[in-house]
C-alpha positions in Angstrom: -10.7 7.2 -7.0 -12.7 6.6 -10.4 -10.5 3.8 -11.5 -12.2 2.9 -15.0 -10.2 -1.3 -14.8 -8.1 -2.7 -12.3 -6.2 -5.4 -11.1 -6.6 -5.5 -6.9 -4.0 -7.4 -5.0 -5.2 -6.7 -1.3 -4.0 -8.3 2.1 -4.0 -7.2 5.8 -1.8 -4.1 6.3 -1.7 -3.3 2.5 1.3 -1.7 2.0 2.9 -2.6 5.3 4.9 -5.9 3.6 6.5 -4.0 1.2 7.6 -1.0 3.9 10.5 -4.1 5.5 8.7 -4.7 8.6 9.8 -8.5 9.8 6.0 -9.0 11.1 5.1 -8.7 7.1 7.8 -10.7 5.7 5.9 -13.9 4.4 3.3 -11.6 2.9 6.0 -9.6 0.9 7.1 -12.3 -1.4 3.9 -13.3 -2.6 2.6 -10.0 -3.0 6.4 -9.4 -5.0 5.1 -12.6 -7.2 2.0 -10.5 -7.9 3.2 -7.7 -9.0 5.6 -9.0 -11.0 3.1 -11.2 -12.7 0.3 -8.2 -13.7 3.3 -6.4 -15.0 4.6 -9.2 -17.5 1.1 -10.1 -18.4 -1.0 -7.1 -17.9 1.8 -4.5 -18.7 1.0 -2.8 -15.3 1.5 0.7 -16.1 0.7 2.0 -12.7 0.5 1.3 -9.0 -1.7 2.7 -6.8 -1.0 2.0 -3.4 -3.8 2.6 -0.2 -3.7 2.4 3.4 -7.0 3.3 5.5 -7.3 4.8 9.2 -7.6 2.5 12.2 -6.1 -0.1 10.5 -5.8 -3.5 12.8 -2.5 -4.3 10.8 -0.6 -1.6 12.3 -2.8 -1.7 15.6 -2.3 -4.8 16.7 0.3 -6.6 14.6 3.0 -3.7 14.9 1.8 -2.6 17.9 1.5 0.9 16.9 -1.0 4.1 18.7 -2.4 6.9 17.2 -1.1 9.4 16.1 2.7 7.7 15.5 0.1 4.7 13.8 -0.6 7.2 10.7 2.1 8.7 10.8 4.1 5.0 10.0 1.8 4.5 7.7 2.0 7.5 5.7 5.9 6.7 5.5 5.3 3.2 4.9 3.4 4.2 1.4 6.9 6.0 0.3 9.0 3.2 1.4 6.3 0.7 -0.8 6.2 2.9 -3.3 10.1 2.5 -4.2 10.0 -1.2 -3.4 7.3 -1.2 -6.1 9.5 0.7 -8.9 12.4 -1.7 -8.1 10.8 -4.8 -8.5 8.7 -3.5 -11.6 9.5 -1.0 -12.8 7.1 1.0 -12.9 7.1 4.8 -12.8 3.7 5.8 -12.0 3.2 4.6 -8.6 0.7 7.1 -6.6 -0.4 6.3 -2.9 -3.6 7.3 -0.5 -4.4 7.9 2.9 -8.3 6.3 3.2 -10.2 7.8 6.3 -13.9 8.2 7.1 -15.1 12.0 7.0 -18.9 12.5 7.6 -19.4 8.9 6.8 -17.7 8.8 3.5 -14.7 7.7 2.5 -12.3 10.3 1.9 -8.6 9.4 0.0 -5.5 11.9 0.8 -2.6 11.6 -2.1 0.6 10.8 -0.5 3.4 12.5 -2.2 5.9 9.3 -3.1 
């Protein structure tokens, strides 16, 4: 994605605790606390959010096949994506689809 400096907050299921799924509850506060601390002392000006194919999150902890598995996760991004703006903020908040293509990571923009 070329990002030139970044702050990563990363967990299992990325965007999944912030999308209200009760099996990511504990995660969401703390990754709430995060944000909210990079914006008051970073001045966070964007959020970038990504989820990744074949992701053991949504495999085993929700339980969820392929295809509905993208498909939830895709949706997820949106639904994180305005959890992030109301607990920051922030306007620019852009999301990703990562998958392996010929061996290379390839990122598809999720409209949010």
């Amino acid at each position: 994605l070329n990002l030139p400096r970044y702050a990563r907050v990363s967990l299992p299921g990325g965007p999944a605790c912030l999308a209200g799924h009760p099996q990511a509850h504990l995660e969401e506060q703390g990754v709430v606390d995060e944000l909210k601390f990079l914006t008051e002392v970073h001045g966070l000006k964007r959020v970038i959010l990504i989820a990744h194919q074949s992701c053991a999150f949504y495999a085993t902890r929700l339980d969820l096949k392929e295809p509905r598995r993208e498909l939830v996760q895709r949706a997820d991004l949106v639904r994180a994506a305005a959890f992030v703006h109301r607990v920051t903020g922030v306007d620019a908040i852009h999301a990703y689809f990562a998958r392996l293509t010929d061996g290379r990571v390839t990122f598809e923009q999720v409209v949010v």
